[in-house]
Backbone bond lengths (Angstrom), bond angles and torsions (degrees), N, CA, C in turn:
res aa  C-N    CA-C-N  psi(-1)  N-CA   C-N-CA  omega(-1)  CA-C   N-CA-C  phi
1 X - - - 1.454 - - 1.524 109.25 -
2 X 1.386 133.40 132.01 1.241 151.54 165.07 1.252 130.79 -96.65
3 X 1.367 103.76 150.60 2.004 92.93 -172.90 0.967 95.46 -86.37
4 X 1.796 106.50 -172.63 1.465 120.02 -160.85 1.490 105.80 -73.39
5 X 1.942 124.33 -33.81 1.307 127.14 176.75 1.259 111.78 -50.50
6 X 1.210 117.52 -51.96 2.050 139.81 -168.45 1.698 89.87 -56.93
7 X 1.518 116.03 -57.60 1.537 118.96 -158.40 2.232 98.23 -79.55
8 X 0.943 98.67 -2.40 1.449 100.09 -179.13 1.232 111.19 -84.96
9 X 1.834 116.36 -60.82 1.099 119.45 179.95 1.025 123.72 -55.34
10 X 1.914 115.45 -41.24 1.187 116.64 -175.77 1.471 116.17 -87.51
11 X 1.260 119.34 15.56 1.486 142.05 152.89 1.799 87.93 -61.98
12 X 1.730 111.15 -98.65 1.107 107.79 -162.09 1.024 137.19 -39.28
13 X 1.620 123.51 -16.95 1.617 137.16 145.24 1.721 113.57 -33.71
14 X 1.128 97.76 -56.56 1.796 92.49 -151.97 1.874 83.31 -81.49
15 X 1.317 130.78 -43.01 0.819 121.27 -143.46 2.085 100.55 -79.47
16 X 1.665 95.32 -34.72 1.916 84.94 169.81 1.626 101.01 -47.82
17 X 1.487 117.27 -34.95 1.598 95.68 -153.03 1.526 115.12 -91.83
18 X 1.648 107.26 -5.87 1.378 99.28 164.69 1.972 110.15 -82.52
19 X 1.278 113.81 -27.96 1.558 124.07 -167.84 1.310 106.03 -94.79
20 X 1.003 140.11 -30.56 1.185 168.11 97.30 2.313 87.08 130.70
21 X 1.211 95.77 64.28 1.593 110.01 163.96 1.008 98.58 -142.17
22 X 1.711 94.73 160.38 1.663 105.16 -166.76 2.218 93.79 -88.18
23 X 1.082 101.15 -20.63 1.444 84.78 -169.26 1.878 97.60 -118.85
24 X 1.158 109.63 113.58 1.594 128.99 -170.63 1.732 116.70 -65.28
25 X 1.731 107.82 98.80 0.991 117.34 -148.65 1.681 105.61 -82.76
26 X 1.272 121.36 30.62 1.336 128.09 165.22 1.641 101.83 -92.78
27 X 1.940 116.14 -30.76 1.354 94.44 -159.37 1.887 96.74 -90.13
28 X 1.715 135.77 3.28 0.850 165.33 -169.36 1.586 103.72 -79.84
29 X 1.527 122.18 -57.41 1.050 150.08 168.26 1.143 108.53 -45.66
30 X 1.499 118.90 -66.07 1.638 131.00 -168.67 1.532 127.21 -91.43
31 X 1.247 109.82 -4.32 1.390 127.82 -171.28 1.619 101.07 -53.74
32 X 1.053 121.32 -55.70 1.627 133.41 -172.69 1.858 92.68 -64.98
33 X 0.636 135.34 -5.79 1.250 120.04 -161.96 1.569 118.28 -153.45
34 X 1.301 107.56 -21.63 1.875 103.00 -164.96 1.220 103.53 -176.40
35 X 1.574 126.06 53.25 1.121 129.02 -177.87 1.458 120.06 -45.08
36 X 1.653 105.88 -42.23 1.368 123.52 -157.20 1.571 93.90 -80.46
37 X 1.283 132.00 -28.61 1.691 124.39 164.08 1.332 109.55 -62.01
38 X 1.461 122.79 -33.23 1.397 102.54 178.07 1.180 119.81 -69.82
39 X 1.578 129.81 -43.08 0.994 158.70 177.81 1.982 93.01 -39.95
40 X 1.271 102.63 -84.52 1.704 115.87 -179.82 1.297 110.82 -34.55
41 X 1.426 132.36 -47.51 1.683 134.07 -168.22 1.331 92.32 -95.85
42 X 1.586 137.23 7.12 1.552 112.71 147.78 1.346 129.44 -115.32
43 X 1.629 100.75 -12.65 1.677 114.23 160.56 1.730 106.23 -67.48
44 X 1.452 119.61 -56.05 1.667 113.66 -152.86 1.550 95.57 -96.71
45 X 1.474 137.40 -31.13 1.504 134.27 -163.85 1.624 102.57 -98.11
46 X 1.292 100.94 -24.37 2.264 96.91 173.14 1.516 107.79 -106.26
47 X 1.740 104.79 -52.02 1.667 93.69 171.25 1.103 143.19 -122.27
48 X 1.637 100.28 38.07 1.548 115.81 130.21 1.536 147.61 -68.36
49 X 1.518 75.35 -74.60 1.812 121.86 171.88 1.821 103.31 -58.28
50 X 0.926 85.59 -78.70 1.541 81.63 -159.81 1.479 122.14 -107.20
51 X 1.465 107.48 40.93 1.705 137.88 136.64 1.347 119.72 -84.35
52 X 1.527 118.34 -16.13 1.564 122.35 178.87 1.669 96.29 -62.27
53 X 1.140 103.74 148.65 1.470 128.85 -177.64 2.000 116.81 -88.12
54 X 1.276 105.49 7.31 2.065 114.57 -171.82 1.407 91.64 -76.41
55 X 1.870 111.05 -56.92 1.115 103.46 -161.48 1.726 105.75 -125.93
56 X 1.471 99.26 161.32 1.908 112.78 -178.56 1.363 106.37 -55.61
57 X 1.496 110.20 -169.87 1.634 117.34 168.57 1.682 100.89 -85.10
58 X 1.552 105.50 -32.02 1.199 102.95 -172.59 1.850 114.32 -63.00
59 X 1.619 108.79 -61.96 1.223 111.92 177.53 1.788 112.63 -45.34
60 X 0.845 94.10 -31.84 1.846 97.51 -176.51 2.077 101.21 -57.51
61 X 1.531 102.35 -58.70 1.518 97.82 -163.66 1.298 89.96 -61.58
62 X 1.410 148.28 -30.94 1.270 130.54 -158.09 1.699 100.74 -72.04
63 X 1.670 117.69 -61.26 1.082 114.53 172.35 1.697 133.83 -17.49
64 X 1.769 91.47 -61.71 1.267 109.48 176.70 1.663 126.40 -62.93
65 X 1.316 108.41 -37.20 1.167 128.38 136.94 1.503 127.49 -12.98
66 X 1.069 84.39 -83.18 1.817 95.03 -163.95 1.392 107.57 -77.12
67 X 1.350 125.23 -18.55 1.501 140.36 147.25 1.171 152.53 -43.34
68 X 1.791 107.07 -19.21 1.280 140.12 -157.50 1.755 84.44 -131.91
69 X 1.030 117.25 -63.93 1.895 123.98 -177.57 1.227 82.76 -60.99
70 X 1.178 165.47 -132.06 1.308 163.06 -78.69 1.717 116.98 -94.69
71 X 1.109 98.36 -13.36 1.718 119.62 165.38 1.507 118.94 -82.58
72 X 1.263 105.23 -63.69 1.686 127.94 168.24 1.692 85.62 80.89
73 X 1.560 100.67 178.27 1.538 123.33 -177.66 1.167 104.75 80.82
74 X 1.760 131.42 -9.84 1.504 123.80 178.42 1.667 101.82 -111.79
75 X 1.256 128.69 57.57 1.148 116.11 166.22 1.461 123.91 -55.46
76 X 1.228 126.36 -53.29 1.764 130.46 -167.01 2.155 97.28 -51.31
77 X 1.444 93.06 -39.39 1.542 101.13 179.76 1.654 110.09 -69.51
78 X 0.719 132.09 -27.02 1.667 144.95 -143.52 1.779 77.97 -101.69
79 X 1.047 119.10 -105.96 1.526 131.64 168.08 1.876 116.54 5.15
80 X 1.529 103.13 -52.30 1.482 124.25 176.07 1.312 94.30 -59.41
81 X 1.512 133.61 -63.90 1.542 147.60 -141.16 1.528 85.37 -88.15
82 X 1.199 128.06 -53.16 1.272 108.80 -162.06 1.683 118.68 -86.38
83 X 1.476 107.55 -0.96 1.524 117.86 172.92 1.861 97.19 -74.47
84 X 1.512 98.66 -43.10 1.694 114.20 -176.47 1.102 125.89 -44.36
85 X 1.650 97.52 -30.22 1.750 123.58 -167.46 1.784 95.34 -72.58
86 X 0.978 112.53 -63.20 1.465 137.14 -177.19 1.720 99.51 -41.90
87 X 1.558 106.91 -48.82 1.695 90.10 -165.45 1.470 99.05 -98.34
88 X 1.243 135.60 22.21 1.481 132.94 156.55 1.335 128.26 -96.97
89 X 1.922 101.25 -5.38 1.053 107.27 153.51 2.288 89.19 120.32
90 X 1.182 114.68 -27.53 1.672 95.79 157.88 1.348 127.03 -29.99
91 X 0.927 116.62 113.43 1.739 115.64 160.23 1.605 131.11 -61.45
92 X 1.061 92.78 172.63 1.836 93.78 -164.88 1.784 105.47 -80.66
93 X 1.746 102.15 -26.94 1.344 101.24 174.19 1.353 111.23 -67.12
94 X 1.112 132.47 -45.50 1.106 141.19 -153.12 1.487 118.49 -95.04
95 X 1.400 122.47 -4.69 1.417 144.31 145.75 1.702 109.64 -61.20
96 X 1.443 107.69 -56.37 1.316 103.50 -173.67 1.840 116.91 -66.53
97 X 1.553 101.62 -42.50 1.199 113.74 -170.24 1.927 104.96 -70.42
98 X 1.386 118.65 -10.65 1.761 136.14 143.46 1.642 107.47 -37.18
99 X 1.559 105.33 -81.04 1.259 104.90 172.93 1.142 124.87 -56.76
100 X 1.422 139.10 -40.72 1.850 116.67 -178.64 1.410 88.37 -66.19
101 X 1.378 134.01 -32.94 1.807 94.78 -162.52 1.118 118.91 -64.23
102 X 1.562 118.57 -8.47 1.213 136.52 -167.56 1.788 116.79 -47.37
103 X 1.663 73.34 -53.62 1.786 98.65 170.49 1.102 114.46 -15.13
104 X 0.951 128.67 -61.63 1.339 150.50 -144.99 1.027 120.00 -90.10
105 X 1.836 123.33 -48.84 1.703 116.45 162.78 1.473 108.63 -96.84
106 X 1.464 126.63 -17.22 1.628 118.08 -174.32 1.539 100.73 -113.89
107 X 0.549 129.00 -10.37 1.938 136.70 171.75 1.583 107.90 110.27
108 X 1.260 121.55 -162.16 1.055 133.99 139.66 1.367 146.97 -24.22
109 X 1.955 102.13 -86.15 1.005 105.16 149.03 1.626 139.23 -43.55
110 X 1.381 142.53 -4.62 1.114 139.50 162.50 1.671 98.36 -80.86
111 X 1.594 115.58 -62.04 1.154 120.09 -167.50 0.988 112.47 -43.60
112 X 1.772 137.07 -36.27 1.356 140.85 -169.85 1.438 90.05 -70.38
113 X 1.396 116.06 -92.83 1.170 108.84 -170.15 1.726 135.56 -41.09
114 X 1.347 112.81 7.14 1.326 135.25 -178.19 1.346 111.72 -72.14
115 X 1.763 101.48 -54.42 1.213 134.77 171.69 1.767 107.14 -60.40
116 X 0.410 96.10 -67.34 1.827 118.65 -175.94 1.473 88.16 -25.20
117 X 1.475 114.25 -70.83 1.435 129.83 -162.18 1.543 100.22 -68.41
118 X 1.188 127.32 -52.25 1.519 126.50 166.91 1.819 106.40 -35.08
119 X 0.853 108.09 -81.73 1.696 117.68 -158.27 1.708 93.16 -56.59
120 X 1.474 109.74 -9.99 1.550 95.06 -174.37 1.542 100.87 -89.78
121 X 1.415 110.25 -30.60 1.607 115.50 -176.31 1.676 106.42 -71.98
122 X 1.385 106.92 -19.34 1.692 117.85 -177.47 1.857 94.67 -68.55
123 X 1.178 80.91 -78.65 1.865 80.47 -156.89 1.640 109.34 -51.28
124 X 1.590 137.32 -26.99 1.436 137.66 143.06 1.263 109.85 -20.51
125 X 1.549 118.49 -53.06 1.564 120.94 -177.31 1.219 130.68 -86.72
126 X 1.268 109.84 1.07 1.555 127.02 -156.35 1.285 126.25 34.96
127 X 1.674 101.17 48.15 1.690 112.94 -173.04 1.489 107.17 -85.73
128 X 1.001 104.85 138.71 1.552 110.89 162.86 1.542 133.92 -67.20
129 X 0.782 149.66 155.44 1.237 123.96 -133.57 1.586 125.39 176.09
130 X 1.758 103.76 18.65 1.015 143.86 -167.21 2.003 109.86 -21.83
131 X 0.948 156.87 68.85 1.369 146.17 159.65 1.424 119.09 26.99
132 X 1.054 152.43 142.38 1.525 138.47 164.84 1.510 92.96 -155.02
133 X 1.503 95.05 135.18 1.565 111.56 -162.20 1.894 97.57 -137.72
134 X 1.489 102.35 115.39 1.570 113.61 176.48 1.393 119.04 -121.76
135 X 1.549 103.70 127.64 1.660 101.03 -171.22 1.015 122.26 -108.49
136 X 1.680 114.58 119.13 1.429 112.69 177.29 1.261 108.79 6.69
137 X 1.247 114.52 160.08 1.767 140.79 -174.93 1.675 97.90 -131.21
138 X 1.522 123.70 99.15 1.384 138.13 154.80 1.636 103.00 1.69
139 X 1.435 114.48 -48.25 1.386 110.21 -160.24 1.456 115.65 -117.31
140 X 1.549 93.00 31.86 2.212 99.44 175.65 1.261 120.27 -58.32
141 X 1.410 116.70 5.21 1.648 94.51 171.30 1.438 96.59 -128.94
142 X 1.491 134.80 19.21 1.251 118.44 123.15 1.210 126.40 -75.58
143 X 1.096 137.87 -52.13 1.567 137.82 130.08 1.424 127.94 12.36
144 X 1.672 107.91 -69.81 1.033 93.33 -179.60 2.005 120.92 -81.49
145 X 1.495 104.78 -5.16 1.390 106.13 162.61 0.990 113.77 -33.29
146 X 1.677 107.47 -66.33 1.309 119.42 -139.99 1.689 106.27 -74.14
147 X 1.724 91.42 -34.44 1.840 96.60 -172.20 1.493 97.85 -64.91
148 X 1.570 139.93 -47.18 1.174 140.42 140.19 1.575 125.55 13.57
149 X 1.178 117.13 -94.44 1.035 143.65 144.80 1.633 110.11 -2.82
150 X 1.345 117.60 -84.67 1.395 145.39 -169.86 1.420 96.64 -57.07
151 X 0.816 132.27 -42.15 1.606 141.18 -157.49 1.763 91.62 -91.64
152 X 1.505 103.92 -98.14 1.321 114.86 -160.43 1.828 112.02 -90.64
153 X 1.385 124.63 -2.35 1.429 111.07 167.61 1.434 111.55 73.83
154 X 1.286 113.66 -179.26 1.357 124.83 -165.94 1.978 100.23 -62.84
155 X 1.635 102.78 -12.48 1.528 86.32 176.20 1.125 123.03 -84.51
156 X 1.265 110.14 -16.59 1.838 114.53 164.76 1.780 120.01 -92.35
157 X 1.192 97.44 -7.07 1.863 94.37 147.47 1.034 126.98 -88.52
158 X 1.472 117.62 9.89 1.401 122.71 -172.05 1.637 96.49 -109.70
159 X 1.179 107.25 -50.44 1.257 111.68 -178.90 1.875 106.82 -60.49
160 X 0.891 130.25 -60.08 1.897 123.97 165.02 1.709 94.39 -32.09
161 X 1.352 108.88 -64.71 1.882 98.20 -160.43 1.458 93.84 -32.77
162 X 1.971 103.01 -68.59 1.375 101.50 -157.26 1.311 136.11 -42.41
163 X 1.356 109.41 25.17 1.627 119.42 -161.11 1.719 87.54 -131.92
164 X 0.584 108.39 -35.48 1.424 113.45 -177.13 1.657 107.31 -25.50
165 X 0.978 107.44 -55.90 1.851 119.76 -172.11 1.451 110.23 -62.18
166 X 2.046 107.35 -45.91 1.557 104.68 -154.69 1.595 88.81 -107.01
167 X 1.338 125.97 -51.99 1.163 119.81 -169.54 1.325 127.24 -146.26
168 X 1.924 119.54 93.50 1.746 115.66 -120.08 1.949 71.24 -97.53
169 X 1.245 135.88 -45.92 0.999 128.22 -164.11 1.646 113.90 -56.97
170 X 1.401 117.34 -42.99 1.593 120.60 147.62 1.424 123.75 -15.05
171 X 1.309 93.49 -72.73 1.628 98.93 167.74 1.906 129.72 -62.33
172 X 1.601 100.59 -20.19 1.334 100.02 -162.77 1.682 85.62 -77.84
173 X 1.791 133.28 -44.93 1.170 150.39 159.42 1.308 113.69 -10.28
174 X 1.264 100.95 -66.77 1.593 110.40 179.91 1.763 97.45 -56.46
175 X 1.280 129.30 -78.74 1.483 117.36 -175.84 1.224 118.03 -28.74
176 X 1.067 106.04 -62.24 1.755 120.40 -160.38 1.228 117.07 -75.40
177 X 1.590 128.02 -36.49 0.723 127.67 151.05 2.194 146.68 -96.00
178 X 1.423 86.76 -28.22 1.561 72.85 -179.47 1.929 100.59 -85.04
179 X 1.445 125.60 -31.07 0.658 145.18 -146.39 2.027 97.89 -97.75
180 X 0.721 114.97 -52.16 1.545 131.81 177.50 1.337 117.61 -72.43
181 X 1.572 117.87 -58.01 1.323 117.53 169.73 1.480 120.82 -97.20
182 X 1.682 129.29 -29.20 1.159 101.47 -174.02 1.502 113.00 -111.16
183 X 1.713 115.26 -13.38 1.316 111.59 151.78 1.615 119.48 -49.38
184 X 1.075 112.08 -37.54 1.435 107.01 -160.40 1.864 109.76 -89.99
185 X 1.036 102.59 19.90 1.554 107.59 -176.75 1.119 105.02 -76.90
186 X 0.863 127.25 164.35 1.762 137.99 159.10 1.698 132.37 -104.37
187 X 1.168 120.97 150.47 1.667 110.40 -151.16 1.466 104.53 143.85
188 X 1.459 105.49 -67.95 1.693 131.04 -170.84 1.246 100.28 -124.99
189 X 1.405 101.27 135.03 1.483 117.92 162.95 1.805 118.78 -91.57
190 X 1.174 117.89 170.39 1.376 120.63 -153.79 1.118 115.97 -80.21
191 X 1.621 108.25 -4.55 1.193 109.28 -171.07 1.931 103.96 -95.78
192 X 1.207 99.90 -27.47 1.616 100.89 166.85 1.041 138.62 -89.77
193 X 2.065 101.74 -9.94 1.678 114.11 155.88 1.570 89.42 -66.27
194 X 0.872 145.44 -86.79 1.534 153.32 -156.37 1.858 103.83 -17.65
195 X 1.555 104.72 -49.64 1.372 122.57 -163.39 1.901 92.03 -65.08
196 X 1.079 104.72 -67.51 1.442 138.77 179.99 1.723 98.26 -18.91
197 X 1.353 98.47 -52.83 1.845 110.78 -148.73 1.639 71.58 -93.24
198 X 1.457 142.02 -53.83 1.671 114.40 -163.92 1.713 112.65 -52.41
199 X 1.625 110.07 -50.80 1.122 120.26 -174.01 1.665 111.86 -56.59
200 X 1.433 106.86 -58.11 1.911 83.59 177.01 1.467 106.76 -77.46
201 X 0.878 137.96 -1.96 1.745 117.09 175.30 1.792 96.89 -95.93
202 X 1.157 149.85 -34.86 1.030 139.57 141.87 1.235 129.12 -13.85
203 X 1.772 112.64 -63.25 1.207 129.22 -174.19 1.733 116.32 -65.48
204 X 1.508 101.89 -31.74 1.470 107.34 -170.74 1.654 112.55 -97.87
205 X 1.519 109.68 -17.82 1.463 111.52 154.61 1.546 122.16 53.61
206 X 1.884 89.21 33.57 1.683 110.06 173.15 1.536 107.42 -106.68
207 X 1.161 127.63 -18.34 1.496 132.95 -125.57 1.689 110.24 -136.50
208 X 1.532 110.17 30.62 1.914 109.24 -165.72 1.209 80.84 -67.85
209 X 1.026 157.73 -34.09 1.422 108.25 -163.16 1.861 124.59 -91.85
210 X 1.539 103.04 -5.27 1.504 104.98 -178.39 1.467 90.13 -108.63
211 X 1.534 135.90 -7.90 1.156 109.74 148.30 1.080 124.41 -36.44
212 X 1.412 126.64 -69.61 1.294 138.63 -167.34 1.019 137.32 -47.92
213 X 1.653 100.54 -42.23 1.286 135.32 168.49 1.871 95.22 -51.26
214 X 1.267 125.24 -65.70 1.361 130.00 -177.27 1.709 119.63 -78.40
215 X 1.226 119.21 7.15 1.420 121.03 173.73 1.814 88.70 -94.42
216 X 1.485 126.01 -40.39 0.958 121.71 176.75 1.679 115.37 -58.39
217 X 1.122 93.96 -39.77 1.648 108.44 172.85 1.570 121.49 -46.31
218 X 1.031 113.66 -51.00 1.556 148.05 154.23 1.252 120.35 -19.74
219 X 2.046 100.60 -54.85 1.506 95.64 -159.55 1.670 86.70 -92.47
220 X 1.158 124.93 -33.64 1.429 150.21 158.06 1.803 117.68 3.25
221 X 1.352 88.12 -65.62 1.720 116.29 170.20 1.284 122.55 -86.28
222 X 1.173 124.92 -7.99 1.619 134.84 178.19 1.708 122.41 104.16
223 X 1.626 100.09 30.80 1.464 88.16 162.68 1.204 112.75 -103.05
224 X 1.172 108.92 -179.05 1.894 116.13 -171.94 1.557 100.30 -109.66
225 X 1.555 90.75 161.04 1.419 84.18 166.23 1.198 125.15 -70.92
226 X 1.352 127.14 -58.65 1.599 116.23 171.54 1.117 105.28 1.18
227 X 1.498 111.52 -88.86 1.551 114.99 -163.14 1.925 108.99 -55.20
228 X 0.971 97.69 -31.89 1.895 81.98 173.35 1.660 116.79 -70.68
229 X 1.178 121.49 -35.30 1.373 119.50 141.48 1.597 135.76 -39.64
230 X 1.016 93.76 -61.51 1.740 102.27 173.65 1.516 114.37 -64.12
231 X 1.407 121.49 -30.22 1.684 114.39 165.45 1.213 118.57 -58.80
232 X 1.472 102.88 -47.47 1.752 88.53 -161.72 2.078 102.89 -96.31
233 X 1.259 115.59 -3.60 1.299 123.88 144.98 1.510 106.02 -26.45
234 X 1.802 103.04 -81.61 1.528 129.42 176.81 1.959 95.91 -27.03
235 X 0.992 98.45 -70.94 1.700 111.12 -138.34 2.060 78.08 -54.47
236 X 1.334 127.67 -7.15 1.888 101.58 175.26 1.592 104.10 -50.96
237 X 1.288 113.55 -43.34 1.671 124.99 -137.20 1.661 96.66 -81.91
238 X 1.492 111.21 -9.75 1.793 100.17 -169.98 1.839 91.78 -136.53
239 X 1.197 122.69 -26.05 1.313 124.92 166.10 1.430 136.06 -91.26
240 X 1.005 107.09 -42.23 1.865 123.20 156.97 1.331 104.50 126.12
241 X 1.016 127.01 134.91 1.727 147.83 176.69 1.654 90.24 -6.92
242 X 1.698 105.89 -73.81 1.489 83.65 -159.78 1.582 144.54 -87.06
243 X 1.452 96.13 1.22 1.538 102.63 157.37 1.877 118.15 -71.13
244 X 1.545 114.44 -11.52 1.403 113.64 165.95 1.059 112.20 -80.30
245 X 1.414 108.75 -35.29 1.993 106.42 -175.07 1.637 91.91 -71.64
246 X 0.952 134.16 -40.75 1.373 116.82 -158.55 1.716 118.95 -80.87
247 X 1.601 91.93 -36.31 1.824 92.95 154.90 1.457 118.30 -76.98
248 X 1.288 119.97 -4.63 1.602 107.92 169.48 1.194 123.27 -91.25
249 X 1.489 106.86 -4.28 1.802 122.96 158.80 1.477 125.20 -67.23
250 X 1.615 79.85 -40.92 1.594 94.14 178.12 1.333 103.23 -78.68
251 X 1.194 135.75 -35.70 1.480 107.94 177.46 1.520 116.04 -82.81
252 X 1.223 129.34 -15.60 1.133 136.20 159.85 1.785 127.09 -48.94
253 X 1.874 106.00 -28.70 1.284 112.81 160.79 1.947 93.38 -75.13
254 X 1.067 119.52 -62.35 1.329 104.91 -145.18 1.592 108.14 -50.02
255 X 1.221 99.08 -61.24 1.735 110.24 165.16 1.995 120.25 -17.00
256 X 0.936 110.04 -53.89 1.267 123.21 -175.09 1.831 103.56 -78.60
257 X 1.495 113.59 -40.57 1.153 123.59 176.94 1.454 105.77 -34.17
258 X 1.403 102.34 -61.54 1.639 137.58 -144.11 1.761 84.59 -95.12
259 X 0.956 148.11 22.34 1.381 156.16 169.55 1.151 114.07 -128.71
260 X 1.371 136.11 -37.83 1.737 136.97 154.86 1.839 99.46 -84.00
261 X 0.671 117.64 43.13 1.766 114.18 166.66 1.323 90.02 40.41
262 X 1.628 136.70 78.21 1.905 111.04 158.76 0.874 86.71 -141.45
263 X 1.348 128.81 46.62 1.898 129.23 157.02 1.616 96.81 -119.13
């Protein structure tokens, strides 16, 4: 444990290297008004948060990322994080290919505007930023079985059945599409869609039960726990204490799940 000086400085560490200026233009911003917030979101959100050792600088902007896009109403923040993404070394593909997965747990509308904010932080940077266009695959709902399968296990074939009765095309959706076409894209691997889907369903703190379903997903594809801990840790500093406590319950069932064999 460190004092507040130790957690300050080593705030201003992580935080040049996500912003990458020597003088941190949140406390620039707030000076007239709320020094002591600037002060707090670079002592407890850089050298707290994201001095912990679970996850990279990189995994962090994605988190934060996909947390802020899948929330919406924080654009000026979203824009910052996703310029951040870029100087920790994220790519521009792999920012965008963030937002379509978006699709899928925050809708559309977030994903558009996800994008929006990306290409705006692109051309600011004079990043390149090339288009990449993938076409359905004839056979996405074998496909998306399989990505199915791989991901979430017999508990996400259970979850399609359970649709079976009220709404079978729902379920066919989920295969064919989240599972067929936008799992199966390329850009991101499954293990950082996995990361991707805890952090915005975490962040938005509608969704315990397909959280769970996807924290399982998580450990599924090869993340550890640490890091499933350390996300939704993350998600206090951009979501608020209690959507972290409440996904840290939820991973606290899954964890234990996955310790009596009932996954």
């Amino acid at each position: 444990m460190q004092d507040a000086q130790s957690n300050l400085a080593l705030g201003h560490q992580y935080l040049m290297a996500v912003e990458q200026k020597e003088q941190p233009s949140i406390s620039e911003a707030l000076k007239d008004i709320a020094p002591d917030l600037a002060r707090m979101a670079i002592s407890f959100a850089y050298g707290e948060i994201y001095s912990r050792p679970a996850l990279d600088l990189r995994q962090r902007q994605f988190v934060t990322v996909a947390a802020l896009a899948a929330m919406g109403g924080a654009e000026p923040q979203l824009r910052f994080h996703i310029a951040g993404a870029l100087n920790v070394g994220c790519s521009p593909r792999e920012i965008v290919e963030l937002m379509i997965h978006l699709v899928v747990y925050a809708g559309f509308p977030a994903a558009v505007n996800g994008v929006s904010a990306a290409r705006d932080v692109f051309r600011e940077k004079g990043v390149d930023a090339a288009p990449v266009s993938v076409s359905p695959s004839p056979t996405r709902y074998d496909d998306g079985v399989a990505g199915l399968r791989a991901v979430d296990g017999a508990v996400g074939e259970r979850v399609v059945e359970s649709l079976n009765e009220i709404a079978p095309d729902l379920g066919r959706f989920v295969i064919e599409f989240v599972f067929g076409e936008v799992y199966s894209r390329t850009g991101i691997d499954l293990v950082l869609r996995e990361l991707i889907t805890v952090a915005a369903l975490s962040a938005m703190g509608s969704a315990t039960p397909q959280l769970k379903v996807h924290m399982h997903g998580f450990l599924n594809v090869g993340g550890t726990r640490e890091e499933l801990v350390e996300v939704v840790t993350q998600i206090a500093a951009y979501a608020g204490f209690p959507r972290a406590i409440n996904a840290a319950l939820a991973a606290k069932e899954v964890l234990r799940d996955r310790d009596h064999g009932a996954h």
